[in-house]
N, CA, C, O and CB atoms as a CASP TS submission, in Angstrom:
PFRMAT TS
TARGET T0000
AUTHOR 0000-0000-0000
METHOD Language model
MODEL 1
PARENT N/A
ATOM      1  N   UNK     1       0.844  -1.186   0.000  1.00  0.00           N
ATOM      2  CA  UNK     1       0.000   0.000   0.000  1.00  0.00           C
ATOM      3  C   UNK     1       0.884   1.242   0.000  1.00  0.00           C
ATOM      4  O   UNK     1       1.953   1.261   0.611  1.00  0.00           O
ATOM      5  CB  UNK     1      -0.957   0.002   1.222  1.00  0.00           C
ATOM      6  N   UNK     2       0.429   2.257  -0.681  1.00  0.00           N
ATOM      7  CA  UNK     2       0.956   3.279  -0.649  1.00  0.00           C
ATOM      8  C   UNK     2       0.885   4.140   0.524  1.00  0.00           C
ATOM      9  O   UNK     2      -0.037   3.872   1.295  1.00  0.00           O
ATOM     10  CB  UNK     2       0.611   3.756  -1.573  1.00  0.00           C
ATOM     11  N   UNK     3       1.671   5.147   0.847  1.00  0.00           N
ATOM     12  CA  UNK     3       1.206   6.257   2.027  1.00  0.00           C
ATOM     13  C   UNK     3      -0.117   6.681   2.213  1.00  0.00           C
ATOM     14  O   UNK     3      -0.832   6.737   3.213  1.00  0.00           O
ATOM     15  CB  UNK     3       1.829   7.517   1.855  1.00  0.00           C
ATOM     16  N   UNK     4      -0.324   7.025   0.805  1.00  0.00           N
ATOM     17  CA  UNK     4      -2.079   7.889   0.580  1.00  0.00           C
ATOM     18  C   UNK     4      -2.518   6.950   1.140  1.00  0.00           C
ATOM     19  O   UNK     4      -2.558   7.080   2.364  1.00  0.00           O
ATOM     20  CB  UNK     4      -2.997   8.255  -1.031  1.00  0.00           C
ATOM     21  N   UNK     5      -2.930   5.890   0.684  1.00  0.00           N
ATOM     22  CA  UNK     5      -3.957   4.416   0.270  1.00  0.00           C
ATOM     23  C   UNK     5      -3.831   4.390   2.684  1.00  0.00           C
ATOM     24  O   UNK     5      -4.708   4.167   3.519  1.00  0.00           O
ATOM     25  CB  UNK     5      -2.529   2.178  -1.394  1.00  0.00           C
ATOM     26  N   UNK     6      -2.725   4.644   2.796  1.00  0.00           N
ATOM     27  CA  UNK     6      -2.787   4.229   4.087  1.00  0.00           C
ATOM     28  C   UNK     6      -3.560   4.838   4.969  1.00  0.00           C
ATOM     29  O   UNK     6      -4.292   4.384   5.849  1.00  0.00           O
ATOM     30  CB  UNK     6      -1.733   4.213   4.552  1.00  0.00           C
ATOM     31  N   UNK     7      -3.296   6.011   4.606  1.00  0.00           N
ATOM     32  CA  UNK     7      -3.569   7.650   5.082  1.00  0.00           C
ATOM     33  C   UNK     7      -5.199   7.600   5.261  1.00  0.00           C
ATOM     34  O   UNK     7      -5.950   7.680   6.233  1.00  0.00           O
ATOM     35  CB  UNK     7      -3.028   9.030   3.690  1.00  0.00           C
ATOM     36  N   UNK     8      -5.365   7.444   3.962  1.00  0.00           N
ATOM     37  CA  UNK     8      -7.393   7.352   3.351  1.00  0.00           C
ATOM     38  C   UNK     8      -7.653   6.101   4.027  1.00  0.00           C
ATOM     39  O   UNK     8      -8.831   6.089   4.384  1.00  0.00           O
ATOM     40  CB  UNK     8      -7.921   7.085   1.173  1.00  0.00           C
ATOM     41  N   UNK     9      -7.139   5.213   4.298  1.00  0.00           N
ATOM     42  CA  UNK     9      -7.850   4.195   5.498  1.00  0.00           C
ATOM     43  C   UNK     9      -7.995   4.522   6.700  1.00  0.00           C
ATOM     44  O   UNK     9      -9.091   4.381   7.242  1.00  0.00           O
ATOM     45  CB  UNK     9      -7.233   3.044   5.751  1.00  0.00           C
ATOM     46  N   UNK    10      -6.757   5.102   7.463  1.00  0.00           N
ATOM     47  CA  UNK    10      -6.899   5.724   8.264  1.00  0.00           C
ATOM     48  C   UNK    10      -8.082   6.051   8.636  1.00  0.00           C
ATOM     49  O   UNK    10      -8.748   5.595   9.565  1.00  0.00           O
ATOM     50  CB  UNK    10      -6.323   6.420   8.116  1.00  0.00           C
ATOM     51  N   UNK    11      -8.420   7.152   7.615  1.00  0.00           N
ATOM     52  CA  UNK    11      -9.216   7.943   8.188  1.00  0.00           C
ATOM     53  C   UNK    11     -10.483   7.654   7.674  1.00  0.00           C
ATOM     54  O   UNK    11     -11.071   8.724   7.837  1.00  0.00           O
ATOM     55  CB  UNK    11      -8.842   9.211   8.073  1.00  0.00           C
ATOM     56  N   UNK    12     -11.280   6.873   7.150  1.00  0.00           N
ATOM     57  CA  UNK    12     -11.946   6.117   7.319  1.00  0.00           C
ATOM     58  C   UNK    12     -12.708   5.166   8.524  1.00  0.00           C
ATOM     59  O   UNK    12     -13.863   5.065   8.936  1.00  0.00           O
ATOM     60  CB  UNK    12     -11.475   5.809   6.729  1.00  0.00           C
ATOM     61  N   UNK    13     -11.246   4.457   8.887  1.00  0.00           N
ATOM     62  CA  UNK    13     -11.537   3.479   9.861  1.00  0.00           C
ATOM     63  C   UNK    13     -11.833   4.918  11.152  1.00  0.00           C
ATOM     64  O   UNK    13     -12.802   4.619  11.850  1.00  0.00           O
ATOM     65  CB  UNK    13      -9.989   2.094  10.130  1.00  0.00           C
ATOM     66  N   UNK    14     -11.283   6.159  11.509  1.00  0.00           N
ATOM     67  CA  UNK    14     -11.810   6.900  12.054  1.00  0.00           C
ATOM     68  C   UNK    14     -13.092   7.530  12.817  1.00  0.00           C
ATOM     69  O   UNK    14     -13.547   7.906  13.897  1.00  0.00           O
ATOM     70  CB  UNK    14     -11.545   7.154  11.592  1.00  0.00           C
ATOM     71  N   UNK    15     -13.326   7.358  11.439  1.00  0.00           N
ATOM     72  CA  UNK    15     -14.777   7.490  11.044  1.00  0.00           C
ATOM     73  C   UNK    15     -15.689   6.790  11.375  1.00  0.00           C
ATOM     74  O   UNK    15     -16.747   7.197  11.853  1.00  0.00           O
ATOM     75  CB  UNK    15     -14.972   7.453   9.979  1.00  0.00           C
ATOM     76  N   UNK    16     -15.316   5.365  11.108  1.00  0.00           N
ATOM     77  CA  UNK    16     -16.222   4.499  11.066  1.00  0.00           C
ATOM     78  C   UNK    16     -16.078   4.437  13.032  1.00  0.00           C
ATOM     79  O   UNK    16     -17.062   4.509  13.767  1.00  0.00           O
ATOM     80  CB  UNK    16     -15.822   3.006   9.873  1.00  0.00           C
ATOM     81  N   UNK    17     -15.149   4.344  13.349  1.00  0.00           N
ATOM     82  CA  UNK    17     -14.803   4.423  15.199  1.00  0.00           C
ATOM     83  C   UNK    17     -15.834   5.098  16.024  1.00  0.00           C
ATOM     84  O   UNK    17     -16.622   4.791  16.919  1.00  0.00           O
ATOM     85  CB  UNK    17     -13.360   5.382  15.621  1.00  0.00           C
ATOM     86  N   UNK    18     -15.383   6.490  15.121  1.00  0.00           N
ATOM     87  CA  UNK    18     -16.427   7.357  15.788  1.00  0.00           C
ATOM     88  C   UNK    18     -17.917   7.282  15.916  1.00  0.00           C
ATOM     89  O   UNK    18     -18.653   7.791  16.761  1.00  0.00           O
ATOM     90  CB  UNK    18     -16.307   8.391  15.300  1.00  0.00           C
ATOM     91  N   UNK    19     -18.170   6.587  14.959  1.00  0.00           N
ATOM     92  CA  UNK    19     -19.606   6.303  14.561  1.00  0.00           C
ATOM     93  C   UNK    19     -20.146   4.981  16.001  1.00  0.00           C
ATOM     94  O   UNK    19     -21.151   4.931  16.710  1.00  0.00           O
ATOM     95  CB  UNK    19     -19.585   5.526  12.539  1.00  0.00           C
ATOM     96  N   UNK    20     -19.138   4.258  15.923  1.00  0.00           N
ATOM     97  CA  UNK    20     -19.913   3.144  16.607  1.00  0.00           C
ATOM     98  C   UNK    20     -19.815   3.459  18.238  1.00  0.00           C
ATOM     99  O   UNK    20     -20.470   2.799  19.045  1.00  0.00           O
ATOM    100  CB  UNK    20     -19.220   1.565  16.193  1.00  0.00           C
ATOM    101  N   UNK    21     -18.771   4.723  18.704  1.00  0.00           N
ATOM    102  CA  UNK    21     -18.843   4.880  19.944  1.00  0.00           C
ATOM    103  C   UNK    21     -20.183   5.566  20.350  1.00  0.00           C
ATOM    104  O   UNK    21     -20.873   5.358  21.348  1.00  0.00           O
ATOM    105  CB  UNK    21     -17.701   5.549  20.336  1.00  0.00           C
ATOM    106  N   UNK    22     -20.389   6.513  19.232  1.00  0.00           N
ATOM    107  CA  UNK    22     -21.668   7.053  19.666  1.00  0.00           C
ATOM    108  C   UNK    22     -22.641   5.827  19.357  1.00  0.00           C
ATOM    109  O   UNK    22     -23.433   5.806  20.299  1.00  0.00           O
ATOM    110  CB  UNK    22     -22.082   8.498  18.860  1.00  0.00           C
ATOM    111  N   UNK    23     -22.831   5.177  18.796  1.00  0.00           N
ATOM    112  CA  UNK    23     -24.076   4.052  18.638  1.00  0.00           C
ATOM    113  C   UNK    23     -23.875   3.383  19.861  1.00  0.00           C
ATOM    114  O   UNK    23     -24.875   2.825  20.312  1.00  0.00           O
ATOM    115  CB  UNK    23     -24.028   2.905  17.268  1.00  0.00           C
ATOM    116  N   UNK    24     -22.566   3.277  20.678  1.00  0.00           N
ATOM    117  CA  UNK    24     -22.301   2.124  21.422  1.00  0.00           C
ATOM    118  C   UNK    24     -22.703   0.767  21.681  1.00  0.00           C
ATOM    119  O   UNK    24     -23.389   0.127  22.478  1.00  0.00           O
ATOM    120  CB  UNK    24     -22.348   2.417  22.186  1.00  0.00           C
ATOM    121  N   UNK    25     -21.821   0.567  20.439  1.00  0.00           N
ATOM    122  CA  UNK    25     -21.349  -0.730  19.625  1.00  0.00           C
ATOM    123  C   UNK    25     -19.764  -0.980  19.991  1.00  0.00           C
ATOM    124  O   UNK    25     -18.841  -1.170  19.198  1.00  0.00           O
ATOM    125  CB  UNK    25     -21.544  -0.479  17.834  1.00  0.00           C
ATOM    126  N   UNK    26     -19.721  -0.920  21.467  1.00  0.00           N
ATOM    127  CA  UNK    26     -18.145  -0.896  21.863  1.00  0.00           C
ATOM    128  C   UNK    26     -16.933  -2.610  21.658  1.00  0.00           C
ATOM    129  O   UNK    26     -15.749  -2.676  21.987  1.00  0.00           O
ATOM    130  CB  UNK    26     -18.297  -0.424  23.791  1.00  0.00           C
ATOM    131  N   UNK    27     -17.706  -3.636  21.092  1.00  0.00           N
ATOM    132  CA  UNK    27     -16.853  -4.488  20.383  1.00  0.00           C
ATOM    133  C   UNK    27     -16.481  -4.499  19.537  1.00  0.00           C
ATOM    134  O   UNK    27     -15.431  -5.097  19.299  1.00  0.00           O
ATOM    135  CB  UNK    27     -16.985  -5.235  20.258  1.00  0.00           C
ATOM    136  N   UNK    28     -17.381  -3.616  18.346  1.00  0.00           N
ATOM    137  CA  UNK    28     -17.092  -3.500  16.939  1.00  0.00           C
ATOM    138  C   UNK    28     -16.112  -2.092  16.861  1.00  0.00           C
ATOM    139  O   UNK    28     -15.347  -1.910  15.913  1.00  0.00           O
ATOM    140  CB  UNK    28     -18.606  -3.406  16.012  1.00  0.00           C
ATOM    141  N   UNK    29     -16.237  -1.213  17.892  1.00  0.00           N
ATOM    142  CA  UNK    29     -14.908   0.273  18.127  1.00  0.00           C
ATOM    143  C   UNK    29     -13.783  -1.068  19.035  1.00  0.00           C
ATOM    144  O   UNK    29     -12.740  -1.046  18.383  1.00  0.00           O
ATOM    145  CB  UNK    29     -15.732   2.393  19.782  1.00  0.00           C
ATOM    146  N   UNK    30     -13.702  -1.604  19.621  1.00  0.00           N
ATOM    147  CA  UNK    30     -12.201  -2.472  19.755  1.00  0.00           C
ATOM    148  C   UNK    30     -11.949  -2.836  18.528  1.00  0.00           C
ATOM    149  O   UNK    30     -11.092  -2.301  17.824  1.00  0.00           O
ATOM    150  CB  UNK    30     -12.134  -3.862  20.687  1.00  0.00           C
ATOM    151  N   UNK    31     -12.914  -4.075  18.073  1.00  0.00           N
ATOM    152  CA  UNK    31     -11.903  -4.212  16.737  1.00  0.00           C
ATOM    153  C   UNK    31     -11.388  -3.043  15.579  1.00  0.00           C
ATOM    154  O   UNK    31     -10.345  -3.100  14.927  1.00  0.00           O
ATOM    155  CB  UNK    31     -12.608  -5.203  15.876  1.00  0.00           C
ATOM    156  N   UNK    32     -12.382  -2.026  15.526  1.00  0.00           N
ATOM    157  CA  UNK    32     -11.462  -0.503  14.663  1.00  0.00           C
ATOM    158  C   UNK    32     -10.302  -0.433  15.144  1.00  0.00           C
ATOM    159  O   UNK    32      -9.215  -0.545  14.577  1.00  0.00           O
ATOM    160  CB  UNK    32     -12.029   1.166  14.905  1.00  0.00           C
ATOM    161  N   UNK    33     -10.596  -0.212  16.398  1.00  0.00           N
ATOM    162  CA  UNK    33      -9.366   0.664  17.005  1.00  0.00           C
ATOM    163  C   UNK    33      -7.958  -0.502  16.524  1.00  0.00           C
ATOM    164  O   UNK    33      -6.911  -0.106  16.012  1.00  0.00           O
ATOM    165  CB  UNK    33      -9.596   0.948  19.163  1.00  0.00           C
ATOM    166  N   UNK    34      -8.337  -2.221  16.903  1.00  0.00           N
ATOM    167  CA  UNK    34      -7.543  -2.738  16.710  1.00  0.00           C
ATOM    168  C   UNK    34      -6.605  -2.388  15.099  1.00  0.00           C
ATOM    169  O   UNK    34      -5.401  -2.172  14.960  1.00  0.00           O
ATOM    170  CB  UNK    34      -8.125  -3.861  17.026  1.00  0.00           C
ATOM    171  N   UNK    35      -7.649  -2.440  14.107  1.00  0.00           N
ATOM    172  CA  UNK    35      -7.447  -2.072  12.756  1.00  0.00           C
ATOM    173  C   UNK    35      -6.518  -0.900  12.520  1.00  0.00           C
ATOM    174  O   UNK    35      -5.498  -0.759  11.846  1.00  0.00           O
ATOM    175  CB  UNK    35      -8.707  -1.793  12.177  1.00  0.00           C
ATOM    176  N   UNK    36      -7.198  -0.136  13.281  1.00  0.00           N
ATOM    177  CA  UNK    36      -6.437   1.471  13.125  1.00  0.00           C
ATOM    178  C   UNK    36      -4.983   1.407  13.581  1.00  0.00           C
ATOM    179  O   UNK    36      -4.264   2.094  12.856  1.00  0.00           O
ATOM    180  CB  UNK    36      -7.212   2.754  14.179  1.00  0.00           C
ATOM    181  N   UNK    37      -4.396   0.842  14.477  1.00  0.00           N
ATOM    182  CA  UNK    37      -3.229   0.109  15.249  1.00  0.00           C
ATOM    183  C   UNK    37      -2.332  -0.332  14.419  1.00  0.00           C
ATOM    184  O   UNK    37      -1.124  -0.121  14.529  1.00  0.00           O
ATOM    185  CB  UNK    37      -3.605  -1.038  16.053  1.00  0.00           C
ATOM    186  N   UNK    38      -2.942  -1.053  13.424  1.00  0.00           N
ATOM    187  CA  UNK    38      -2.436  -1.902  12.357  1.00  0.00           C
ATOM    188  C   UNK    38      -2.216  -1.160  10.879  1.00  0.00           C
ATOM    189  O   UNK    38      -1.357  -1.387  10.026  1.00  0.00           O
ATOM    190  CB  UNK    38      -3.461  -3.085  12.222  1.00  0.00           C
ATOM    191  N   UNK    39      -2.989  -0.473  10.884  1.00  0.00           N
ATOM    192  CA  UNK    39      -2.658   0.358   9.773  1.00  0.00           C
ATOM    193  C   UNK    39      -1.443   1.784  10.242  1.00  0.00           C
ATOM    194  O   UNK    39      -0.401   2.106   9.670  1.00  0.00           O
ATOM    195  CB  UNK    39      -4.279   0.936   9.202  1.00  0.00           C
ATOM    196  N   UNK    40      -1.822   2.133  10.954  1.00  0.00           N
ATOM    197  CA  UNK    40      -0.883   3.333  11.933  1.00  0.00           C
ATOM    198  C   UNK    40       0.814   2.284  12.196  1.00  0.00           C
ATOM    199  O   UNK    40       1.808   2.919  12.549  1.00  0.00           O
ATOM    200  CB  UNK    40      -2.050   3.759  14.108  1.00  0.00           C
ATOM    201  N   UNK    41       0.907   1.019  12.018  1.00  0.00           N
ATOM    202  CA  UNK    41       2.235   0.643  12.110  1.00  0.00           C
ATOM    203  C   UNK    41       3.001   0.477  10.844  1.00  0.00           C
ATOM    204  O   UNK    41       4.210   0.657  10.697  1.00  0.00           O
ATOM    205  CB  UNK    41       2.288  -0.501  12.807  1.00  0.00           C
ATOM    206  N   UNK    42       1.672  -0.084   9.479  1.00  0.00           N
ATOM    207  CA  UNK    42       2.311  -0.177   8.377  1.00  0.00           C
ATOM    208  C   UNK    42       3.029   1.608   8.383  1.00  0.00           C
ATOM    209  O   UNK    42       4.226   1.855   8.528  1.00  0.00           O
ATOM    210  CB  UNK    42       1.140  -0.732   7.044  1.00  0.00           C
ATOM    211  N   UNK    43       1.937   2.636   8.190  1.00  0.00           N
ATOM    212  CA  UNK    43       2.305   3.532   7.922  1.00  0.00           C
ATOM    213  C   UNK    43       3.831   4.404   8.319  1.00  0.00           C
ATOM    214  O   UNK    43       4.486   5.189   7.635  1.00  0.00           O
ATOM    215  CB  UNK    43       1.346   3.892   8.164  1.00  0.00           C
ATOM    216  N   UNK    44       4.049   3.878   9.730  1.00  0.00           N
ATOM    217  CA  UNK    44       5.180   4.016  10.651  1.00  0.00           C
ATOM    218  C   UNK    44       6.157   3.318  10.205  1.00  0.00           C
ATOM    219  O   UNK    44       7.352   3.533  10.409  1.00  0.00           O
ATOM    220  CB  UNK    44       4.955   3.654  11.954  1.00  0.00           C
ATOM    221  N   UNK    45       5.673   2.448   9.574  1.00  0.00           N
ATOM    222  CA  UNK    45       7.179   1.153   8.715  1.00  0.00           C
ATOM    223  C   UNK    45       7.260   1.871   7.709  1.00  0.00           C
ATOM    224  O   UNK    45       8.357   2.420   7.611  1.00  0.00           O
ATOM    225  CB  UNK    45       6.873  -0.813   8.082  1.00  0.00           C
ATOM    226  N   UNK    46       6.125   2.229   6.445  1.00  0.00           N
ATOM    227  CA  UNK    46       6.758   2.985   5.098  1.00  0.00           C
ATOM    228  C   UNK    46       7.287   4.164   5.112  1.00  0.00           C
ATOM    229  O   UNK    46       7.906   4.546   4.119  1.00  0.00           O
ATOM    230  CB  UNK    46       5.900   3.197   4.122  1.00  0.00           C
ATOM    231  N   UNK    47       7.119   5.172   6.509  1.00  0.00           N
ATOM    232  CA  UNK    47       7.723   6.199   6.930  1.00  0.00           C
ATOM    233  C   UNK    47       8.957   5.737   7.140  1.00  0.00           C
ATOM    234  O   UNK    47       9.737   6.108   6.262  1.00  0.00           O
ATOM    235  CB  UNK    47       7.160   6.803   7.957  1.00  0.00           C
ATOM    236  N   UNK    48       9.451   5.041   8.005  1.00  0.00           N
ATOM    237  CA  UNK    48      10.839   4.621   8.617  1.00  0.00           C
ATOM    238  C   UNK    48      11.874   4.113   7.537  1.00  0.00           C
ATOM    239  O   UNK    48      13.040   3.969   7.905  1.00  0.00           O
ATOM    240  CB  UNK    48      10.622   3.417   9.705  1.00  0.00           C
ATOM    241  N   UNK    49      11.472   3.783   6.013  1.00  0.00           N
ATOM    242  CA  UNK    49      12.140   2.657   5.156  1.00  0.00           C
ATOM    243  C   UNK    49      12.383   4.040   3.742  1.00  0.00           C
ATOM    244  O   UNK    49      12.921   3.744   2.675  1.00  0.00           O
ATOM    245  CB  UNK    49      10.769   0.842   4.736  1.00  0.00           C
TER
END
């Protein structure tokens, strides 16, 4: 994945976070958050390389 491609997930999965805290749907915001974690490290690896 590219930076952008990472970036625009990001903030997406954000989005989508925010959405389910207010619905409180707080298993489906762990697994985002988990997601977001995971994408925030690729991004930290294609930064670092």
């Amino acid at each position: 994945m590219t930076e952008q491609e990472i970036i625009t997930k990001l903030e997406e999965l954000s989005t989508q976070l925010e959405q389910t805290i207010v619905e409180r749907k707080y298993e489906l915001a762990a697994s985002l958050r988990d997601e977001i974690r995971k994408y925030t490290e690729l991004l930290e690896d294609l930064l670092n390389n």
